[in-house]
C-alpha positions as CSV (number, residue, x, y, z in Angstrom):
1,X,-16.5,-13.3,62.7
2,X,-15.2,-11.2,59.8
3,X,-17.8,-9.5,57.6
4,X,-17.1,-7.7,54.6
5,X,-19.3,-5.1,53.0
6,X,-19.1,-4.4,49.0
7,X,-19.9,-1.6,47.3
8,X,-19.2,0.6,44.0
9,X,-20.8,-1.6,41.3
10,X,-23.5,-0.6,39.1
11,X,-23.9,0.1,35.1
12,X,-21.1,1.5,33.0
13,X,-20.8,2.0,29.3
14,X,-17.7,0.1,27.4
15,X,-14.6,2.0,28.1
16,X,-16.0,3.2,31.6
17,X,-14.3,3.1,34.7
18,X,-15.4,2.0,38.0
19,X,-14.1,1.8,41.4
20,X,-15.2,-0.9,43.9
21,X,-14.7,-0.9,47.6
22,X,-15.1,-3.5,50.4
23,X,-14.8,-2.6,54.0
24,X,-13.8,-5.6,56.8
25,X,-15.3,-5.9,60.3
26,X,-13.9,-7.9,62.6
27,X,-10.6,-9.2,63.5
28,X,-7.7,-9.5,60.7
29,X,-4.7,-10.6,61.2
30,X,-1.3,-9.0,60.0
31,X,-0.6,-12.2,58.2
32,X,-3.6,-12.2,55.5
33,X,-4.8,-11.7,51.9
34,X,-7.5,-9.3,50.2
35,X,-8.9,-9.6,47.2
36,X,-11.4,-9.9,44.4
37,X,-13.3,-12.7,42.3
38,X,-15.8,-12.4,39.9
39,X,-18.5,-14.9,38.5
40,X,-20.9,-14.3,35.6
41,X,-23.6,-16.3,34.8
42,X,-23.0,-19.8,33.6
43,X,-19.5,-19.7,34.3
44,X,-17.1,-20.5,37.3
45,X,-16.3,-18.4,39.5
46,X,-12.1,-16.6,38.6
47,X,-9.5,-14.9,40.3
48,X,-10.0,-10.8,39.3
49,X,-6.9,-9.8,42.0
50,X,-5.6,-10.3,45.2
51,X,-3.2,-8.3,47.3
52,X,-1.3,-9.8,50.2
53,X,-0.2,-8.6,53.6
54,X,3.7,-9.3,52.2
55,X,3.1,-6.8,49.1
56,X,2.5,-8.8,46.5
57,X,-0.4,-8.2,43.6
58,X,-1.4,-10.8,41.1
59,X,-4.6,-10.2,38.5
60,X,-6.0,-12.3,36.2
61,X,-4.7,-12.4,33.0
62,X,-7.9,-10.8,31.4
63,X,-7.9,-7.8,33.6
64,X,-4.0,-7.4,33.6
65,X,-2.8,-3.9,32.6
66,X,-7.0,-2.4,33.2
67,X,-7.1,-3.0,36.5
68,X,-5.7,-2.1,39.9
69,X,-6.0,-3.2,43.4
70,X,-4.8,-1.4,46.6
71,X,-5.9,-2.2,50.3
72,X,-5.9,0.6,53.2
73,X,-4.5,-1.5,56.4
74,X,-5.9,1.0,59.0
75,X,-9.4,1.7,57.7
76,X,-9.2,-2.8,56.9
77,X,-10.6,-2.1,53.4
78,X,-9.2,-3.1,50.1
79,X,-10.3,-1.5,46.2
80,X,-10.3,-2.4,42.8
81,X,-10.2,0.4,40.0
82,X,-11.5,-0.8,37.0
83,X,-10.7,1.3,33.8
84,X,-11.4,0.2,30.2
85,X,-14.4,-2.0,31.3
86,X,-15.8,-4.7,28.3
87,X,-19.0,-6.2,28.2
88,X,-17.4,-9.5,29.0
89,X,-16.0,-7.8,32.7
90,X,-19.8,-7.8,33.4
91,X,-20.1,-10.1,36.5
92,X,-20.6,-10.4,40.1
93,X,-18.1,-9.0,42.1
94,X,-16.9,-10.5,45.3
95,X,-14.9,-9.7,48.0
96,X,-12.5,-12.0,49.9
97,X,-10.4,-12.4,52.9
98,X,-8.1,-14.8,54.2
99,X,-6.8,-14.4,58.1
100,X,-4.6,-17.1,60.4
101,X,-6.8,-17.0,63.5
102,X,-6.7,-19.0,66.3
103,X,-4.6,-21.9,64.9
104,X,-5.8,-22.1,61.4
105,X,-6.6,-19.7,58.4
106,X,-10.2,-18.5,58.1
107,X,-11.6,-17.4,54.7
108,X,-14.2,-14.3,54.3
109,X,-16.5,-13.5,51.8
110,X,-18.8,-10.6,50.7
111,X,-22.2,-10.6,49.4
112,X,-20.8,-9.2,46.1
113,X,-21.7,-6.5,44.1
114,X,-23.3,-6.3,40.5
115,X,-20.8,-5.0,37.6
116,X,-22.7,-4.5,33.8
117,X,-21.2,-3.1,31.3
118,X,-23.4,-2.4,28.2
119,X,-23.9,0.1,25.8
């Protein structure tokens, strides 16, 4: 009963910077995690960041230091700022939440969003 919305991809030259937004509907509890995977063709499907109710951030180790994610409680939407893009970031983006509802933890994804980086 959650949906989430992404948004913010597109085409960026090397070095570019882009900023990707996802927007919840629905119910989320206090107790939950945002965050962001990415999978590009032929490959699995990795941890980008995640940001949890508690404060904590982790990122993957090959976006550590270029990339930063922050969350907006009230509007229920969480970002990713991308800076220094490589051609190797290039990838699906998606968007996911985790929720306790009920008496069990739901998981949420987005449709993702399209990230290329080329010259």
């Amino acid at each position: 009963q959650v949906q989430l919305v992404e948004s913010g991809g597109g085409l960026v030259q090397p070095g570019g910077s882009l900023r990707l937004s996802c927007a919840a509907s629905g119910s989320i509890n206090t107790q939950n995690t945002m965050g962001w995977y990415r999978q590009a063709p032929g490959k699995q499907r990795e941890l980008v960041a995640v940001s949890t109710s508690s404060g904590t951030t982790n990122y993957g180790d090959s976006v550590k230091g270029r990339f930063t994610i922050s969350r907006d409680n009230a509007k229920k939407a969480v970002y990713l700022q991308m800076n220094s893009l490589k051609p190797e970031d290039t990838a699906v983006y998606y968007c996911k939440v985790t929720t306790f509802i009920l008496s069990h933890w739901a998981e949420y994804w987005g449709q993702g969003t399209q990230v290329t980086v080329s010259s």
